[in-house]
N, C-alpha and C positions, 0 to 999 in steps of 0.2 A: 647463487643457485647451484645445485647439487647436478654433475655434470650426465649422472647414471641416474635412471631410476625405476622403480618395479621391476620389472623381470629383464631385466637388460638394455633398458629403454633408453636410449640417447639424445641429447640435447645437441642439434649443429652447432660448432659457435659461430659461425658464417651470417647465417639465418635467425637464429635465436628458439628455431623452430625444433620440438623434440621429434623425433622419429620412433613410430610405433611399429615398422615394417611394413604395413599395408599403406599406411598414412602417415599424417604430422598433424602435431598438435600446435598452435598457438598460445601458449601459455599466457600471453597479457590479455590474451583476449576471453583464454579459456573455452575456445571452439576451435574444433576439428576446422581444417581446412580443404577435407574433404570428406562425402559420406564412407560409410562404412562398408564396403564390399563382403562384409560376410553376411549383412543385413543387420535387421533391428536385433537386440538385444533384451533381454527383461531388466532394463536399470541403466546405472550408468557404474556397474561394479568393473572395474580396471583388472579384476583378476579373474573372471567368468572364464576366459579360454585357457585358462590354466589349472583349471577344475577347483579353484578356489586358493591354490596351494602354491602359491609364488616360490617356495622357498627348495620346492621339489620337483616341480612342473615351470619348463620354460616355452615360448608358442614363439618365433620370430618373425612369422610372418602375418601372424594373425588372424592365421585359420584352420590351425587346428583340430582335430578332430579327435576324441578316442577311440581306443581300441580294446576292443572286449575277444577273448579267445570261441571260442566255437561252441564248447561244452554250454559256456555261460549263455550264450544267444538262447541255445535252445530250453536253456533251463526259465529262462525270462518267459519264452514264447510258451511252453506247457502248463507254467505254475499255475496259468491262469485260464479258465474255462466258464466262465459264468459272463464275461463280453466279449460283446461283439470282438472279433480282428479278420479282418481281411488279408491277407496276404499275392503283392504282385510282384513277379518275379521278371526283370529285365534281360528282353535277347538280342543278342546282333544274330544274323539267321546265319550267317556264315562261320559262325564257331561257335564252339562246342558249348564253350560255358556257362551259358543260359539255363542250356538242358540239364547239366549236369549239377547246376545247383537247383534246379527245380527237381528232380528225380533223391535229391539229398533231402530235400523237404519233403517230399512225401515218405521218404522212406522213417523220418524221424520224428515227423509232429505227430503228437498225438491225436487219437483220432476221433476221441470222445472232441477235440476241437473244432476238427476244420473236416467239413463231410463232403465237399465239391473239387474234383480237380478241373480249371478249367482250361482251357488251351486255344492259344488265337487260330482261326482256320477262316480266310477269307475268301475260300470257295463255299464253305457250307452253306446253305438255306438260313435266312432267320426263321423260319417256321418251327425246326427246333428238333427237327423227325429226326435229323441225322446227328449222331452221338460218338466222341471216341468212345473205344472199348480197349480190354486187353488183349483181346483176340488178335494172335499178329500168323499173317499169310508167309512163309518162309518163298512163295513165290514170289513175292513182294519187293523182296531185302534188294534187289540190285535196281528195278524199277526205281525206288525212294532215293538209294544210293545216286543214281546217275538223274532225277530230278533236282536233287538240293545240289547237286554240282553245275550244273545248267542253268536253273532259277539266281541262288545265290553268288557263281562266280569264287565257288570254294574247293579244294581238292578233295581226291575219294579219302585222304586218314581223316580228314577234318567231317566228310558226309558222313564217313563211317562211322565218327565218335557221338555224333550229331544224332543218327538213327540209335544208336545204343541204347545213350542215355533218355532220350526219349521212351523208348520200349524199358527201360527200368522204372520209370512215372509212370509209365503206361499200367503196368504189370498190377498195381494196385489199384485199379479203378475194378468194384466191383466186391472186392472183400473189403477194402478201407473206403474209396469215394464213388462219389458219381462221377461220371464224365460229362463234360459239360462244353461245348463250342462255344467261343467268342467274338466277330469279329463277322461276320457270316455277311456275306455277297459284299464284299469289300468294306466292310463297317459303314452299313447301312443304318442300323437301327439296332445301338448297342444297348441302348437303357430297356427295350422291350427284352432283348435277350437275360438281362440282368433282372430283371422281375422274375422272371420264373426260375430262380434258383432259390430253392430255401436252402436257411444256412450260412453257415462262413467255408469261403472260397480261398484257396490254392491257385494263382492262374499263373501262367505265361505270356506273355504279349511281348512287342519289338518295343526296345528301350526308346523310342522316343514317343511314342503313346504315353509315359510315366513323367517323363523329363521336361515338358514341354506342353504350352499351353495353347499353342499356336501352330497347325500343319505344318511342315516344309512347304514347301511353295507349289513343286509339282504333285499336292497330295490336295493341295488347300479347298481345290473346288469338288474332288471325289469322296474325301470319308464326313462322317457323322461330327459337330462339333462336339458330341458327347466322346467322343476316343480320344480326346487330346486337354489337359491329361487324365486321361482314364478313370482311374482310380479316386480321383478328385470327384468328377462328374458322378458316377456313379455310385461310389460307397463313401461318402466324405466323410472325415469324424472316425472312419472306424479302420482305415488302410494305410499300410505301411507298402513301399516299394524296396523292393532290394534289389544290387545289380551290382556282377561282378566286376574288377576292376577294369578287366582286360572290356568288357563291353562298354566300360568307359571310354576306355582309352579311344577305342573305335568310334565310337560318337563324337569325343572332341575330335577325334581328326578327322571325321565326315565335312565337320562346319556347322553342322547344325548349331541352330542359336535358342539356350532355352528360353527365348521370350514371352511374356507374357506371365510370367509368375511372381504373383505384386506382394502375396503374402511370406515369413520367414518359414522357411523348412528348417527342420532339424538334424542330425544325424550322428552315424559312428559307423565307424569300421568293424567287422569282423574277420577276424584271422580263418584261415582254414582248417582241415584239422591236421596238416603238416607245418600250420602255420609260417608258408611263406608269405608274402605280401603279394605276389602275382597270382596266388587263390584266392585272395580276401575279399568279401564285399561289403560295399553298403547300404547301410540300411538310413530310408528317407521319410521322413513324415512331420506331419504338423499337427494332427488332429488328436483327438485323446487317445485310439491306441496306441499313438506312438509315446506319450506322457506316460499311460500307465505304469509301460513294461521298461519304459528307458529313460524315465522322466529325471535320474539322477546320473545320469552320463549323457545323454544328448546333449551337443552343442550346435549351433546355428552355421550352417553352411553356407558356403560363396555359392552366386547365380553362375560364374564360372566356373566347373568344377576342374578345370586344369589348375587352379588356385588352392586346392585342397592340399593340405601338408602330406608328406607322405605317411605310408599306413607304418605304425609301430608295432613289433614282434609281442607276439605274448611274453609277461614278462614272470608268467609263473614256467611257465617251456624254455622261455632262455633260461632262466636260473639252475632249471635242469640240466639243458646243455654245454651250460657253462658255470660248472659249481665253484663257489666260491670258498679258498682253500686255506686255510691257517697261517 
């Protein structure tokens, strides 16, 4: 037997066991000796995570994911206006980057698309009376500033970035969208709120509403089980989650456990538009909007996403910045 195989695949010779990164194979047996932690798969194709292309494309650990540039997201997400897509945009409340790639999506999707901006607010009424707007009180700005320092346990540059980018989302509701609350007396009764929006929705909500199928514990007996996760419950089939990394990061080191999600998600990375990797985010789904617009780059992601490989550079921007020389 051949001591290498596929994409760098190794054979112990200890064990007799091959090593896939994630797992081992038993070859006399020709079964995994354990399941697959990125999830199910369409097949039993050995080069799926390598976008089909062993010979260009290497994955070591077997969870890879790709990466598409910025331009390209949004060029997937406009081409198409005749279905449905929903869009939920994942926040830790304590930084910035929630807002600020939510305030990036409004300012960019097209608007013959998506006519609702919505926004989590769990003081609001579900009755429905009370409405963001763009209207912003400049008496306001320190009031909000020294709430989200106090509420969230964040500093004034991080509250300050926080209120910004928000009032930049804000700023469009009314010439591009509606303004729309979500979330109202503590996600009481999110699926009545979601009835009376016509349209496709732009929302924000706290990233483990998307992530998670199952409360945290201290939440378990107060919200709706329609908010956990979200996007599922309420717009199934048609909704994609995005969440930036750093709001990743923060939820794996919350603790939080995504349990409770038995079906495979899909996903990819997006670069920013300085395309570092600590602006990137990604994008989650499993329903047909996610198939339409990504159905030939989406790969199947781990239940833990500390497992996810790291995000790769655009490589039409590195070639730029690194031109290749005679």
């Amino acid at each position: 037997q051949k001591r290498y195989r596929y994409t760098g695949k190794e054979r112990d010779d200890s064990s007799g066991l091959c090593y896939y990164g994630a797992r081992y194979l038993a070859p006399w047996l020709a079964r995994w000796i354990s399941p697959d932690s990125a999830g199910a798969v369409d097949g039993l194709n050995l080069y799926v995570y390598v976008n089909n292309n062993p010979l260009k494309y290497t994955d070591p650990t077997g969870h890879g994911i790709n990466t598409i540039s910025n331009d390209n997201f949004f060029q997937r997400i406009n081409k198409d206006k005749t279905s449905e897509l929903n869009i939920w945009v994942g926040d830790q409340h304590c930084i910035p980057d929630g807002n600020k790639l939510f305030a990036d999506l409004a300012k960019n999707i097209d608007l013959n698309h998506i006519g609702n901006l919505v926004l989590e607010n769990t003081n609001a009424p579900i009755s429905g009376n009370e409405r963001p707007t763009s209207v912003q009180v400049p008496s306001m700005f320190q009031t909000t500033i020294n709430y989200t320092m106090s509420e969230f346990a964040t500093n004034e540059i991080q509250a300050t970035a926080i209120y910004n980018y928000k009032r930049e989302a804000l700023a469009f509701i009314g010439s591009k969208f509606e303004g729309v609350y979500i979330g109202g007396e503590g996600w009481k009764n999110p699926r009545l709120e979601i009835s009376r929006i016509k349209g496709n929705i732009l929302a924000r909500v706290g990233v483990t509403h998307l992530l998670t199928s199952v409360a945290p514990k201290e939440y378990l007996a107060l919200l709706h089980s329609d908010s956990y996760p979200v996007q599922e419950k309420l717009k199934p089939n048609t909704s994609i989650a995005l969440i930036p990394r750093n709001v990743i990061d923060l939820f794996i080191k919350s603790g939080y456990s995504r349990q409770g999600n038995s079906e495979t998600e899909f996903g990819l990375w997006v670069n920013g538009n300085d395309n570092k990797p600590e602006n990137a985010f990604l994008v989650l789904g499993r329903g047909e909007a996610m198939r339409e617009r990504f159905g030939d780059i989406m790969q199947p992601t781990p239940m833990d996403l500390s497992k996810l490989s790291p995000i790769k550079p655009d490589p039409d921007l590195s070639a730029m910045n690194h031109p290749v020389t005679p």
